[in-house]
N, C-alpha and C positions, 0 to 999 in steps of 0.2 A: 449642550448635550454631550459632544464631543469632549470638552473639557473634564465634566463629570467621569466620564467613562476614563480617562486618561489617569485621575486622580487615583480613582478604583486600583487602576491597573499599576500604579506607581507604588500602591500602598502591599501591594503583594508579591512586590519588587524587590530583592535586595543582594547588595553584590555576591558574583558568582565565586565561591570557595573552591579550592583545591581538593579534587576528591580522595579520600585515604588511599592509600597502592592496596591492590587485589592482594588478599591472602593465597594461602597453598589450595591449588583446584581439592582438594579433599578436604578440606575446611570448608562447612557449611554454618557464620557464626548466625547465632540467631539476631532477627532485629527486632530493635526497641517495639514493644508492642504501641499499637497506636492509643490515645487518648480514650480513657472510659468514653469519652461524648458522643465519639466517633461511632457510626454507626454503618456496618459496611454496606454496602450496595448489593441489592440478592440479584445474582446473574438472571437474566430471561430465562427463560425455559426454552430446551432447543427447536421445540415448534415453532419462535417468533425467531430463531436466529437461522433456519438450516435454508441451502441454497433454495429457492423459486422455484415451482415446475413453470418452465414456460414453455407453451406450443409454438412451435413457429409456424408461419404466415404458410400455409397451404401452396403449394407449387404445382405447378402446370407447365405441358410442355412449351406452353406460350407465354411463359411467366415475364411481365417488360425487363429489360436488359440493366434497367438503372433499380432492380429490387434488387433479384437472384443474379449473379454472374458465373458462369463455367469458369472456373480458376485456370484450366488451362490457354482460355481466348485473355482472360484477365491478364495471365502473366506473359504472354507474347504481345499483345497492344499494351504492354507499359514497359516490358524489358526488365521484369522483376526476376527475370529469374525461369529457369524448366519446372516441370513439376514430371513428378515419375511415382507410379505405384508402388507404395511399401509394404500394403496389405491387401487381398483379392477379396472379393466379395464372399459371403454375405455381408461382412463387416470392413468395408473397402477404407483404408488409409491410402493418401497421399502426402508426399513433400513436394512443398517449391523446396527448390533449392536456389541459393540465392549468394552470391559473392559475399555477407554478413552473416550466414549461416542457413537451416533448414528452419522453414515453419512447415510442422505436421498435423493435418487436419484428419480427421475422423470422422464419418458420417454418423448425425443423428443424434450427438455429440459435442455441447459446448466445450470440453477442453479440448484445447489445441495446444502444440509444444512448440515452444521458439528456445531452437539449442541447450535442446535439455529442461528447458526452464518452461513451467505449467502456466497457460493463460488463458482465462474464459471468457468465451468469446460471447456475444449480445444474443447471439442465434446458431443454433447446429447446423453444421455444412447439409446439406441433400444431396440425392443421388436419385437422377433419371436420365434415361435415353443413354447408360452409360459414361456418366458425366458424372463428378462431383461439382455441386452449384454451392457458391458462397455467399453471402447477404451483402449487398456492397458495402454497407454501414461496415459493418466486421471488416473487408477490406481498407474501407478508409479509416478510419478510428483505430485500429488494432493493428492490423497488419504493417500497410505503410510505413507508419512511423516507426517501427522497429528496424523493418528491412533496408529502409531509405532514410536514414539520420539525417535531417537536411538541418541548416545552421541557423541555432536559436539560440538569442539571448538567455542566458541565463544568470549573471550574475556583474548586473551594471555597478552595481554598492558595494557588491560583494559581501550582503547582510543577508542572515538566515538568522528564524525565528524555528528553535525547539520548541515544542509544546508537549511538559509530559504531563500525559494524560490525568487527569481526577485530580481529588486534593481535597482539605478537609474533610466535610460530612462525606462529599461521592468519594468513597476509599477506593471502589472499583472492588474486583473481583477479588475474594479473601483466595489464599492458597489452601490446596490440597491439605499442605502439611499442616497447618493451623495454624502458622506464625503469620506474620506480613501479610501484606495487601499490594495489589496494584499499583495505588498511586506512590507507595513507598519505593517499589523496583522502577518503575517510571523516573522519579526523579531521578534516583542516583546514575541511569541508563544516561542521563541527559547531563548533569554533572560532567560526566566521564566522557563524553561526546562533544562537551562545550570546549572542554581545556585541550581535544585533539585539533578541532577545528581551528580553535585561535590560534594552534601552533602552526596551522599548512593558511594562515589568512587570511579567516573570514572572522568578518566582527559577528559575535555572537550573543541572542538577546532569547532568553527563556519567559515562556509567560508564567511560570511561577517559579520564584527557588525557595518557597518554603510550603510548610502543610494549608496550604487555603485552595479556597472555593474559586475558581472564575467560570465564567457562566460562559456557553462555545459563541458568543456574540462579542463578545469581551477577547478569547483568544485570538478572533478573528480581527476586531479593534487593534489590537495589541499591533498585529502584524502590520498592517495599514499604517498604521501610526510612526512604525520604524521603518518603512517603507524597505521592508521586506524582498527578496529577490527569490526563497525561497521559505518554503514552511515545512514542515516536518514532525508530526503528530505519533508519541508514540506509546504503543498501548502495548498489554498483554492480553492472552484470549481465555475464555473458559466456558466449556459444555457440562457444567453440571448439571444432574449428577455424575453424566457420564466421564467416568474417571481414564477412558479409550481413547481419546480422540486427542489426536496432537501436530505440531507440524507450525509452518511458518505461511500468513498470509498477509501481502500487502494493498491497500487500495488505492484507489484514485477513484475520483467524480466521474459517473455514468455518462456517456456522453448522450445527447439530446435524440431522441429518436431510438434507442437502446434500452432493453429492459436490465434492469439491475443482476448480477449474480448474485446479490443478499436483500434480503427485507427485514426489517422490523415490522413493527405494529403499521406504518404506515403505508397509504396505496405508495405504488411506485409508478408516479404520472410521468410517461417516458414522453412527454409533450413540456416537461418543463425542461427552460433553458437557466443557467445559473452564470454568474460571471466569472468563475473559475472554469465553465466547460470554455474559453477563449483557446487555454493551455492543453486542449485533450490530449494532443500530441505530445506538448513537454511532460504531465504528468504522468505518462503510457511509460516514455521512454526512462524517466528519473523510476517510477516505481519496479520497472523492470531492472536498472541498474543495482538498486538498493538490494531488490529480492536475491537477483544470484551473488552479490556480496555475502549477503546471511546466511543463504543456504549452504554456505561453505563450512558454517558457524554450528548451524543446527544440526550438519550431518544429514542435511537433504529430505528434511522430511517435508516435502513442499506442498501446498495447498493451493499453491497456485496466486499469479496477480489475478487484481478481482476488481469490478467495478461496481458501487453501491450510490445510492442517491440520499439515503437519508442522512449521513454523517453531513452533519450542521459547522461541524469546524474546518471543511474542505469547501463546502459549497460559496461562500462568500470570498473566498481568496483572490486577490486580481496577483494572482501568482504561482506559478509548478507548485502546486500540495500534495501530500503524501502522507496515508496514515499505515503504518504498520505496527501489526499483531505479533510482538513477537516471541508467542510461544503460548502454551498452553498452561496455566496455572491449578486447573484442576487435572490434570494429567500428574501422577506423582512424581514420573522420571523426570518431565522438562521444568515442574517445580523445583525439582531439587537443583536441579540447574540454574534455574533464574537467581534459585536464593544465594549463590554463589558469585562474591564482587568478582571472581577470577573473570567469570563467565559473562556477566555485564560488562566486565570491559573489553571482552571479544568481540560482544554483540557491536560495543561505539566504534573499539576499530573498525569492523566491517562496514560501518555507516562511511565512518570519515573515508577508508578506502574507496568508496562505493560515488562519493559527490563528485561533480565535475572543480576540478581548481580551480581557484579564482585568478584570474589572469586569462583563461581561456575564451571566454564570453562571446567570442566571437565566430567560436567553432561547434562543430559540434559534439555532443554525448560521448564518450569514448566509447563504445558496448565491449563489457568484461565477454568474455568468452571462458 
């Protein structure tokens, strides 16, 4: 069986080219339209993509200690840091503050801000007795590992697996402008990110370098197979028909006990455990490094990291995976950007700026500020 899958994945293999140099950022040429056969992928409908209402779990001024936590007791029995009011009630914000930067939490409210940078959290903070209370889940899964880098392998082989998204029949999301597809800006995204990477020393294995089909069993194979140290999935986004909505979002795997910030069609059973939640930490900390790289790219239009359970090509990873959206395709402005090689290769800089270097493995995340 393994062998089959191996042969699959070799036949849709073939050596990595040198990507053409970026033209003049005002040069937008058009690409090769894809294959009559090809037939694009009609985006969902924004009611199966738009974030979850979740209620959180009812609080009481009795509520046990190991659910809800007072951030303030929280961050003096761990030494995370003060926490001080930045907003007064009715709508009360607080910061820790913390020696790696501020986390800003908001009552009632899954985003919360870590130095700048948008991250939604499993559950809204609460507020009684004069207290803002936190879910500890959200403390441990979320917060922690950002505030507290503590040292993780990350790169024993020093191999990372690009995965750009779609390919053949699945084109992915057509653009605004009505030229190209997803799986075409994908690729070349990863191209241009392959030949950065090889240059700072990591050996680089894409699961496709040409227009074909692999199925998110087979990406995930792929990885496994090359035994993999990191994986790296990257997609474009699109709300059509809504031609509004734009900005830069990255995910990682829900951690267990956590309801997802996004849904598809499927329930979101926060009682399943998956073999990539091992990494919750490392993929918090890589997807958070990655995002404020990009948003430096996109001009900050941020949507925040985000954690989802249904993408099938993170949940098998025995590895930091990371899938990032990056940009809006039906949006005409960040279209016109995408279609732009100048622009794509800002985006791979930002990536390759963004990984920890090989050689470090033993330390930890550097966090960009």
């Amino acid at each position: 069986m393994w062998f089959g899958a191996l042969v699959f994945l070799a036949g849709c293999t073939t050596p990595v080219h040198r990507p053409t140099q970026p033209g003049n950022w005002s040069d937008v040429p058009p690409l090769t339209e894809p294959p009559s056969f090809v037939a694009p992928v009609v985006p969902a409908p924004p009611a199966l993509t738009k974030e979850p209402s979740v209620s959180p779990p009812v609080l009481h001024t009795n509520a046990p200690v190991d659910l809800w936590v007072p951030l303030r007791r929280w961050a003096a029995e761990t030494g995370a840091g003060t926490v001080r009011c930045v907003a007064p009630p009715p709508s009360p914000a607080f910061a820790l503050v913390n020696t790696n930067g501020d986390f800003v939490f908001r009552v009632h409210t899954r985003v919360a801000n870590w130095n700048g940078l948008d991250l939604q959290l499993g559950f809204a903070p609460q507020w009684t007795n004069g207290q803002i209370y936190v879910h500890s889940l959200d403390l441990r899964k979320n917060v922690d590992p950002l505030i507290n880098p503590s040292l993780r392998p990350v790169a024993s082989h020093r191999i990372i697996v690009l995965d750009p998204g779609h390919g053949g029949i699945s084109a992915g999301t057509p653009s605004v402008l009505g030229r190209g597809h997803e799986k075409d800006y994908t690729l070349d995204w990863a191209f241009r990110l392959s030949e950065l990477l090889a240059a700072q020393g990591w050996q680089v294995f894409l699961t496709r370098t040409n227009d074909c089909g692999i199925s998110l069993s087979n990406r995930v194979a792929f990885a496994e197979a090359h035994r993999a140290d990191l994986f790296l999935s990257l997609h474009f986004n699109s709300a059509a028909p809504d031609r509004t909505q734009a900005g830069l979002e990255t995910y990682c795997l829900t951690p267990r006990g956590m309801p997802s910030n996004l849904l598809r069609t499927a329930e979101d059973d926060a009682s399943l455990s998956f073999i990539n939640n091992q990494f919750d930490a490392a993929n918090l900390q890589l997807a958070a490094q990655l995002h404020r790289s990009l948003l430096r790219i996109n001009g900050q239009h941020d949507r925040g990291v985000r954690h989802a359970r249904f993408l099938g090509v993170l949940r098998g990873q025995n590895r930091p995976a990371v899938l990032i959206e990056g940009g809006y395709l039906s949006n005409p402005y960040e279209a016109r950007r995408i279609a732009d090689p100048a622009y794509r290769q800002l985006l791979a800089q930002a990536v390759a700026e963004a990984l920890p270097a090989p050689g470090l493995e033993s330390g930890p995340l550097k966090l960009l500020k």
